[in-house]
LUMGUKE-369359 format. One record per residue: residue in three letters; x, y, z of N, C-alpha, C in turn. Coordinates in steps of 0.1 Angstrom, whole numbers, padded with zeros to 4 digits. Example, Ala and Ser with C-alpha at 12.3 -4.5 7.8 and 13.67 -1.06 7.14 Angstrom:
  resn   n.px   n.py   n.pz  ca.px  ca.py  ca.pz   c.px   c.py   c.pz
   ala   0132  -0057   0078   0123  -0045   0078   0132  -0033   0078
   ser   0128  -0022   0071   0137  -0011   0071   0129   0000   0079
//
This chain:
  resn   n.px   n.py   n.pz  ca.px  ca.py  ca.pz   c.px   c.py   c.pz
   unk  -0194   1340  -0225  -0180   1338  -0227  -0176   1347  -0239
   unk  -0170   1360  -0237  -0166   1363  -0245  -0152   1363  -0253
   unk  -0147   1362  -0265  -0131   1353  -0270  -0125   1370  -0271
   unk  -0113   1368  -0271  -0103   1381  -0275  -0100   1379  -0286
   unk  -0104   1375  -0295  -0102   1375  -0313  -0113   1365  -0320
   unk  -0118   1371  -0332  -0133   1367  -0339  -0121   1368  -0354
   unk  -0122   1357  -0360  -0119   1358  -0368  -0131   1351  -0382
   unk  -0127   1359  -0395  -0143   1364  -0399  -0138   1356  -0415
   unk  -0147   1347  -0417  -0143   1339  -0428  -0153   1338  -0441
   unk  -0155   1347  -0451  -0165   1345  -0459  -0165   1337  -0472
   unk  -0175   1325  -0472  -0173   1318  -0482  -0185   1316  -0490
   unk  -0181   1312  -0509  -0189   1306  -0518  -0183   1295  -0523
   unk  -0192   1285  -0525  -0184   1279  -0529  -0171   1267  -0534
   unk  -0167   1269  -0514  -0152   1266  -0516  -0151   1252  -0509
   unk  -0158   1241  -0512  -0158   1229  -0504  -0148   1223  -0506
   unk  -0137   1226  -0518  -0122   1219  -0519  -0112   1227  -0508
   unk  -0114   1239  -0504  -0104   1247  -0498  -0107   1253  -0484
   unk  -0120   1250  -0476  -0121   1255  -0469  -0118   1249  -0457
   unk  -0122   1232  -0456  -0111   1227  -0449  -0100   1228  -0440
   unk  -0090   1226  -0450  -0080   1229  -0449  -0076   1243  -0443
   unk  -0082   1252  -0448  -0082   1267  -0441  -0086   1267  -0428
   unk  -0096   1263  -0425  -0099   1264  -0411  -0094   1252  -0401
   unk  -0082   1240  -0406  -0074   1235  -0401  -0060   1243  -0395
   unk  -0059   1251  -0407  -0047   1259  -0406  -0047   1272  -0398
   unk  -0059   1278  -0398  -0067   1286  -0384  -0062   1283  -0370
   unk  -0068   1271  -0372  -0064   1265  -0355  -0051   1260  -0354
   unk  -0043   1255  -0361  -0028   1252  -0359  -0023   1268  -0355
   unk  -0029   1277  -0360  -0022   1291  -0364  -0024   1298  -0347
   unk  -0039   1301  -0344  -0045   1308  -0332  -0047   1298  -0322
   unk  -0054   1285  -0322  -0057   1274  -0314  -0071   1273  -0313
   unk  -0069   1265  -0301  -0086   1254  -0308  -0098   1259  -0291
   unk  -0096   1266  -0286  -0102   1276  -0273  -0111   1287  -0272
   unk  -0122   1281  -0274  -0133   1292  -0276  -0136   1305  -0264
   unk  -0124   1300  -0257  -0129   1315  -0246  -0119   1322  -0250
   unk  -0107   1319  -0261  -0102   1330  -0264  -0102   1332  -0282
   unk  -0109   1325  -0287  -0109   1323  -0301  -0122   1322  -0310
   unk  -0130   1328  -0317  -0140   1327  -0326  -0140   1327  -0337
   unk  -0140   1313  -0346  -0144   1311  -0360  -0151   1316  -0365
   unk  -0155   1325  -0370  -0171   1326  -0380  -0169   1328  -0391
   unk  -0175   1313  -0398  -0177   1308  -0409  -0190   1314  -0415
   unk  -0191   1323  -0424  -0200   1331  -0432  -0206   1324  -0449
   unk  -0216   1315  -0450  -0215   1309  -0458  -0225   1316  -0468
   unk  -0220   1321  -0476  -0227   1331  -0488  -0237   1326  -0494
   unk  -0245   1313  -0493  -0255   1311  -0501  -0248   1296  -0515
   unk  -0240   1290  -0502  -0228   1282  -0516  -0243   1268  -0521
   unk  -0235   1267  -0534  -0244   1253  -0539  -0238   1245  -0540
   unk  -0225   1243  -0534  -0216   1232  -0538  -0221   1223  -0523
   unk  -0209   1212  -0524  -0206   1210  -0509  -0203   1215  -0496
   unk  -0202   1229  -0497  -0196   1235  -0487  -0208   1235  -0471
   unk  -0217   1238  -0473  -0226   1231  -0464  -0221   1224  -0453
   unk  -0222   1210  -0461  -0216   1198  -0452  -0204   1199  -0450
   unk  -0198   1204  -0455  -0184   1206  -0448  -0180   1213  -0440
   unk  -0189   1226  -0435  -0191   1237  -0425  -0196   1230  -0411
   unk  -0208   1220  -0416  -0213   1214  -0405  -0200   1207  -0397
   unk  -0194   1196  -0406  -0181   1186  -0398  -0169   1197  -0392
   unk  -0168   1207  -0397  -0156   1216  -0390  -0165   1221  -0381
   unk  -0176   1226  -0376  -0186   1228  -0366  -0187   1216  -0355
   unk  -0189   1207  -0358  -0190   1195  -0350  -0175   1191  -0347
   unk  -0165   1193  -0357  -0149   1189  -0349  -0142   1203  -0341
   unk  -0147   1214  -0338  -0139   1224  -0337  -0148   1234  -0328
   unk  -0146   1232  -0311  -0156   1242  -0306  -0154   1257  -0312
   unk  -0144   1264  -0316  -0148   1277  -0316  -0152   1285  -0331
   unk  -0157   1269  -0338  -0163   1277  -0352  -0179   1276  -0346
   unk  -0185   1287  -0360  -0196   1290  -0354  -0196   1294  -0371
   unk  -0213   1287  -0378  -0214   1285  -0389  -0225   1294  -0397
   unk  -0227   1304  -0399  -0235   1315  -0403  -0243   1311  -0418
   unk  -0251   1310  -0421  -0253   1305  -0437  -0266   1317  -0439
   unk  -0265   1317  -0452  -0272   1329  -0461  -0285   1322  -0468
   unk  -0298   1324  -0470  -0309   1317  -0475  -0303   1316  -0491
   unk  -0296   1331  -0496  -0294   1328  -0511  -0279   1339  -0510
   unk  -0272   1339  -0520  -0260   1343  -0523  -0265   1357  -0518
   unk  -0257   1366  -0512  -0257   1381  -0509  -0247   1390  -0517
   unk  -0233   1383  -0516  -0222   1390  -0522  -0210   1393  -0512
   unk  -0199   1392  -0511  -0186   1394  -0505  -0189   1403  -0491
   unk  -0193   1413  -0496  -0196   1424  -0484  -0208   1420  -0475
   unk  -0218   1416  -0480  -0228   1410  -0471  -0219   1400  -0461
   unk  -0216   1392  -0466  -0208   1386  -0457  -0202   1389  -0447
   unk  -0191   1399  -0455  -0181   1401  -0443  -0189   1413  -0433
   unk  -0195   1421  -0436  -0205   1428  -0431  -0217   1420  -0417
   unk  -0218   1410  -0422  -0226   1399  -0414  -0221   1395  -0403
   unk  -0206   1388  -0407  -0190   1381  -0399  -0190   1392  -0390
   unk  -0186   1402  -0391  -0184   1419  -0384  -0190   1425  -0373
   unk  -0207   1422  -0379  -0213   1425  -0371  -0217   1408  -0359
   unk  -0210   1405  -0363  -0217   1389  -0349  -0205   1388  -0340
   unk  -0193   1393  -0344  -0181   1392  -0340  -0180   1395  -0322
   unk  -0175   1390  -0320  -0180   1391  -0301  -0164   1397  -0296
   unk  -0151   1395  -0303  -0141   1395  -0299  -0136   1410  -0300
   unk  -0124   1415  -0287  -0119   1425  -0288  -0112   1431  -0306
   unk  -0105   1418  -0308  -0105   1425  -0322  -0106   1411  -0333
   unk  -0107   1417  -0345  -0109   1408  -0355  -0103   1406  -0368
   unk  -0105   1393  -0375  -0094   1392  -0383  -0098   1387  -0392
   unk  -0098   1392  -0409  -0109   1388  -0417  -0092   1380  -0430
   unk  -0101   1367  -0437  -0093   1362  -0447  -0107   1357  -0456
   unk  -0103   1353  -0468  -0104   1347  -0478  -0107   1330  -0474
   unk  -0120   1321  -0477  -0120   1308  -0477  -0111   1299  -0488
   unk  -0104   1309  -0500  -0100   1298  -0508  -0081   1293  -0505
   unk  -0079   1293  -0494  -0066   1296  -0490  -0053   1297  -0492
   unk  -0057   1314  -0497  -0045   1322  -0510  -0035   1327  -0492
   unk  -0047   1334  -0484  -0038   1343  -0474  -0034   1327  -0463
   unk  -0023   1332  -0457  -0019   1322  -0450  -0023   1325  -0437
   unk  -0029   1318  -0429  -0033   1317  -0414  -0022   1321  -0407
   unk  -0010   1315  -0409   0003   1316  -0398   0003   1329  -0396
   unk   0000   1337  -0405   0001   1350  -0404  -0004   1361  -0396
   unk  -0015   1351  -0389  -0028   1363  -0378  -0016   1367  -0370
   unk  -0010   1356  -0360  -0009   1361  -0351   0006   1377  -0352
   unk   0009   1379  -0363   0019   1384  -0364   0008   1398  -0367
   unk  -0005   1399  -0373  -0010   1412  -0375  -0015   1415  -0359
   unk  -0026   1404  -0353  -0029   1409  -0343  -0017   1420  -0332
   unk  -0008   1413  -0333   0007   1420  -0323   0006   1434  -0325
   unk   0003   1439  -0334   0003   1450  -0344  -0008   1459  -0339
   unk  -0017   1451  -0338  -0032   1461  -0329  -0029   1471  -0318
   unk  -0019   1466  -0310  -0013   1472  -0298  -0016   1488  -0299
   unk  -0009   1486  -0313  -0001   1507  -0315  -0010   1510  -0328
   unk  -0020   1508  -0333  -0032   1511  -0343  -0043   1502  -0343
   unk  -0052   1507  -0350  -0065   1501  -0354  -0066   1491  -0365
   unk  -0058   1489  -0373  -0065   1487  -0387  -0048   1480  -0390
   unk  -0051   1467  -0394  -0036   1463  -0395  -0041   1457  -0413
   unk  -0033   1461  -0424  -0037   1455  -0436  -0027   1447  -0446
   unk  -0030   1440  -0446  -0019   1428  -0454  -0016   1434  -0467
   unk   0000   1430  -0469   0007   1437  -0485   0007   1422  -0488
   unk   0006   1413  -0500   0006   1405  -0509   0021   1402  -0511
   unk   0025   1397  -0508   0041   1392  -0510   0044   1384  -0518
   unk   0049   1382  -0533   0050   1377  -0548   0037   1371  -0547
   unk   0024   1379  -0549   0013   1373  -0552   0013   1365  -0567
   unk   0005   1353  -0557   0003   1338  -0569  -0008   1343  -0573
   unk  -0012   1352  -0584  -0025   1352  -0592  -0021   1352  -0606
   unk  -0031   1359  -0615  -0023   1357  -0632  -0020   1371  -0632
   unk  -0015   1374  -0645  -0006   1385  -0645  -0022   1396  -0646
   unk  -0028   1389  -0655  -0043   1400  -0649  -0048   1406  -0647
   unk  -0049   1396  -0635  -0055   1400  -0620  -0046   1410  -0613
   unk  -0027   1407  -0615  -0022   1415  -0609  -0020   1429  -0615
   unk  -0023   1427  -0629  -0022   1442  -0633  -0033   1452  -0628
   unk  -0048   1443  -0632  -0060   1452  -0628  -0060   1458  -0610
   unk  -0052   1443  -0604  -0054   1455  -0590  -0047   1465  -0589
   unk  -0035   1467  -0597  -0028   1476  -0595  -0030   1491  -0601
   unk  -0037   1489  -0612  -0045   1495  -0619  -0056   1502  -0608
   unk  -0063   1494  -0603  -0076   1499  -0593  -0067   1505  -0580
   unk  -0054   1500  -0571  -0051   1504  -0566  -0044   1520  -0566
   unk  -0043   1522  -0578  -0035   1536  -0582  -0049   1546  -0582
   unk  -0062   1536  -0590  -0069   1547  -0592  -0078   1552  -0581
   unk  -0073   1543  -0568  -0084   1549  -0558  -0077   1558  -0553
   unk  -0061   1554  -0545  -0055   1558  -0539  -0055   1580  -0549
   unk  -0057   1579  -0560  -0055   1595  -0569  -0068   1595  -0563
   unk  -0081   1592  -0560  -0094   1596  -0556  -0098   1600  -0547
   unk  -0094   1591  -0535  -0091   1589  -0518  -0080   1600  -0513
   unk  -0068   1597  -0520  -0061   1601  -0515  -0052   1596  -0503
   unk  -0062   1579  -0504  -0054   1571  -0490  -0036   1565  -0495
   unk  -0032   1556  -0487  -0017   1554  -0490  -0020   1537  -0486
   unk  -0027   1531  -0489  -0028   1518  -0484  -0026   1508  -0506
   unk  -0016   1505  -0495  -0006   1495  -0509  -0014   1487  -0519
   unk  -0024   1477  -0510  -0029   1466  -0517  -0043   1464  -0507
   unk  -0048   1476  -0511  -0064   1470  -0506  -0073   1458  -0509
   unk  -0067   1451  -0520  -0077   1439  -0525  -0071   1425  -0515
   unk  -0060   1428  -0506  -0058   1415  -0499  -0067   1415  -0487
   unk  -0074   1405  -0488  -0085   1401  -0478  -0078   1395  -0461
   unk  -0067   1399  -0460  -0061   1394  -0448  -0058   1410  -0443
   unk  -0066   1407  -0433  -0063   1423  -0421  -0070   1422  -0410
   unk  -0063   1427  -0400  -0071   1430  -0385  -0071   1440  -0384
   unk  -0083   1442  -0374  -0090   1451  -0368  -0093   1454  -0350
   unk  -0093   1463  -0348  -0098   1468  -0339  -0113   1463  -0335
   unk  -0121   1458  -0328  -0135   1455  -0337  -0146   1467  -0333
   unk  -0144   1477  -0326  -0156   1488  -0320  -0155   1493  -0332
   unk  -0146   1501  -0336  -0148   1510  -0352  -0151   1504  -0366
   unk  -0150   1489  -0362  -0154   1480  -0374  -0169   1478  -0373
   unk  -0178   1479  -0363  -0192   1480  -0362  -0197   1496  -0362
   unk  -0190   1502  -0364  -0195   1513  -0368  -0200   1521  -0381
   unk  -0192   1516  -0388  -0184   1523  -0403  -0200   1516  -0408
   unk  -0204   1528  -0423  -0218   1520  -0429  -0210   1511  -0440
   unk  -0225   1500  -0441  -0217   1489  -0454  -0227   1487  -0464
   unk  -0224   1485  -0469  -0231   1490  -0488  -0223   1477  -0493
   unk  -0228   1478  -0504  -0225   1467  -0518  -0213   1470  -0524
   unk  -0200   1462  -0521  -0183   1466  -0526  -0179   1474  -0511
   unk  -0183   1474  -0502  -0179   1483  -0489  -0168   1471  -0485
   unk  -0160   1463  -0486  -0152   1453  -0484  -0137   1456  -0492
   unk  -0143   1465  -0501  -0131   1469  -0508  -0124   1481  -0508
   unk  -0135   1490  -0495  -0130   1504  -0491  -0125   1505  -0477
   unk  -0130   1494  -0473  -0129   1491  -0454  -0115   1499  -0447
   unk  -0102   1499  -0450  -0093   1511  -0445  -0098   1523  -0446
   unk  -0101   1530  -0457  -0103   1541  -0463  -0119   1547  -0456
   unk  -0127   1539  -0453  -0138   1543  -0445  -0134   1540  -0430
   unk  -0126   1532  -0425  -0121   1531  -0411  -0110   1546  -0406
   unk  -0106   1554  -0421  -0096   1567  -0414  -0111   1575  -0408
   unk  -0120   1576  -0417  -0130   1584  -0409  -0132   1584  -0402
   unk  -0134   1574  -0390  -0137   1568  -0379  -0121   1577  -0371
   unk  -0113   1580  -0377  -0102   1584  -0368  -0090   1572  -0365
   unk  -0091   1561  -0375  -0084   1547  -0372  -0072   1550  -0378
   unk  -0063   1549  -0370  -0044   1540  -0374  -0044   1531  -0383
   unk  -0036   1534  -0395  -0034   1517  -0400  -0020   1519  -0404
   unk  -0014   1503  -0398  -0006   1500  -0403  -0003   1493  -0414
   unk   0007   1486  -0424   0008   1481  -0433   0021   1467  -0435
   unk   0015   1459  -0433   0028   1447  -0432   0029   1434  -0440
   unk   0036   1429  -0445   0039   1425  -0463   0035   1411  -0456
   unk   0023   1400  -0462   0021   1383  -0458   0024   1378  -0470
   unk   0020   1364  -0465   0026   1356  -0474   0014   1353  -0484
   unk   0012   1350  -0496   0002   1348  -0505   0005   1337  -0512
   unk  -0003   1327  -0514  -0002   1313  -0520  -0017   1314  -0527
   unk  -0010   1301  -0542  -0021   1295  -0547  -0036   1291  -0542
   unk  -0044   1294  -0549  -0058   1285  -0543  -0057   1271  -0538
   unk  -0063   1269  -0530  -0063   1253  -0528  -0071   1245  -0532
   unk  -0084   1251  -0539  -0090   1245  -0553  -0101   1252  -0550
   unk  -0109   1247  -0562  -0122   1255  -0568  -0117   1267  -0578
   unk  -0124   1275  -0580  -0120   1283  -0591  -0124   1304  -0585
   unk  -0116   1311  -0591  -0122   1326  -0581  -0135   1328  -0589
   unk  -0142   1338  -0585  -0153   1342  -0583  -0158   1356  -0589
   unk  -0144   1364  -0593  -0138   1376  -0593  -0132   1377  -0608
   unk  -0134   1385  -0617  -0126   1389  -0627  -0121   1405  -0624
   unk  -0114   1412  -0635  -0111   1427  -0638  -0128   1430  -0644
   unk  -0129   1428  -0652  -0144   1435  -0660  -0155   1435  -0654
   unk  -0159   1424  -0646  -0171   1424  -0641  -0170   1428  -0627
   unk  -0159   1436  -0622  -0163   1443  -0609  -0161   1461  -0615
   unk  -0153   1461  -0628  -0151   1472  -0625  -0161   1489  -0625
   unk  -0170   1485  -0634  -0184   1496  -0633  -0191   1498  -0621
   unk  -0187   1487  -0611  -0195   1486  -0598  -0186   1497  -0590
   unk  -0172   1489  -0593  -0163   1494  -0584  -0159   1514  -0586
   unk  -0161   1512  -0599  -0160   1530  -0604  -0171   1536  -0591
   unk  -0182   1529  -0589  -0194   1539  -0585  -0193   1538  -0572
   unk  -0189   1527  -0566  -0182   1528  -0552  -0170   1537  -0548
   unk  -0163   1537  -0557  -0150   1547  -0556  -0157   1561  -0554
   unk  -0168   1568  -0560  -0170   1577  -0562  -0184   1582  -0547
   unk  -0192   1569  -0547  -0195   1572  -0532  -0187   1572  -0521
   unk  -0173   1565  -0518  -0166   1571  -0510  -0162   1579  -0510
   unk  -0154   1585  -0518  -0152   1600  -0524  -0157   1609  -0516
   unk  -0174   1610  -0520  -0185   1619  -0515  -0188   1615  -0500
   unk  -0186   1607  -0493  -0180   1605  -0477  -0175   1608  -0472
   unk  -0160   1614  -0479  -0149   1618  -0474  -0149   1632  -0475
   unk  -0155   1638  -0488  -0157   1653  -0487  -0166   1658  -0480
   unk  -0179   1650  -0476  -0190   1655  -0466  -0188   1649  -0454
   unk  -0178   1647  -0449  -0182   1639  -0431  -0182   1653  -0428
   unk  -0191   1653  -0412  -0187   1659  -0404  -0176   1662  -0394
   unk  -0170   1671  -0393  -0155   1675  -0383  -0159   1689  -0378
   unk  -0161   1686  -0361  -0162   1695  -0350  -0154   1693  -0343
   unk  -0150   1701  -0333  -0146   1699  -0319  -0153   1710  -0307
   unk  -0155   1706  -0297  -0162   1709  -0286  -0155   1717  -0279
   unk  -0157   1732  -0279  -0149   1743  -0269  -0158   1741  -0251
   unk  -0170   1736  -0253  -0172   1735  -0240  -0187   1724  -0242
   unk  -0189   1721  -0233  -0202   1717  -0229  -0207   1717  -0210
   unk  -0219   1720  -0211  -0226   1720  -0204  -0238   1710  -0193
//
């Protein structure tokens, strides 16, 4: 049985919020596993989240509960989600539920006429921060790349899913995922969701402690984008 949408859920941590998130899932897409797949990606959490994965598994045929022996990191995850994903296309969010569910079915529509559909932040609820550093990180990829994608740090986007098992994934590759999907030859659109507070636990994420990582990721993409290969075929035989 395979479903027409895998939607890809990676969590640490979030036994106050994830819940509710994956209640709001199925109000949003429905509760029918021959057209719908949960995958719950559990990063290695030490809280409660576990047991909480298990009761939305046992109340909810189309989740399906992935767990990690020890923490991996964001990308491992979603990288993991991606690759198990069975569905024509797929649709990745955040467990602490900032992105709103209601919102899938409005990106999936979107797939129709591109690849790559990526969520803009609409009065993002974060601190001022957080919203300055993304903005900050978003200027300085977009001068590096060269891409035109608004707000790469929102974790709400669909996909196409053949070019999303393609693309290689590395450590921070979650934070380039459009920008390595143009390679691939992918469309992206861009369409503004709705962004809400956490629903508890605490983030995971500051400005300082991603940003050294993130410099050196910016700069191996970089060096992806100036060395891909581009041919085209006058004939074959």
């Amino acid at each position: 049985m395979t479903p027409e949408l895998s939607i890809v859920v990676p969590i640490y941590n979030e036994e106050q919020a994830i819940g509710a998130v994956v209640e709001e899932i199925v109000a949003a897409v429905g509760d029918d596993p021959a057209r719908v797949e949960i995958l719950l990606v559990d990063d290695g959490s030490r809280d409660g989240t576990p047991e909480v994965l298990a009761r939305l598994a046992a109340r909810h045929a189309p989740v399906r509960v992935i767990t990690f022996a020890r923490n991996a990191g964001q990308s491992a995850a979603m990288a993991c989600g991606f690759r198990e994903a069975r569905g024509r296309h797929v649709v990745s969010l955040d467990g602490d539920g900032q992105s709103d569910p209601r919102d899938i079915p409005r990106l999936v529509a979107l797939l129709d006429r591109c690849e790559v559909v990526c969520g803009i932040r609409r009065t993002r609820q974060d601190s001022l921060a957080k919203r300055w550093g993304s903005r900050f990180a978003n200027w300085a990829r977009r001068l590096a790349t060269g891409d035109e994608i608004e707000d790469i740090g929102c974790s709400l986007k669909a996909y196409h899913r053949e070019p999303l098992q393609r693309i290689p994934y590395f450590d921070g590759a979650h934070r380039f995922l459009p920008v390595l999907l143009t390679l691939e030859g992918c469309r992206i659109v861009q369409i503004e969701v709705n962004h809400r507070p956490r629903l508890g636990g605490r983030s995971k994420y500051g400005n300082l402690s991603r940003l050294g990582r993130t410099w050196q990721d910016l700069l191996g993409v970089r060096w992806l984008q100036k060395r891909r290969l581009t041919y085209k075929l006058k004939d074959s035989t």
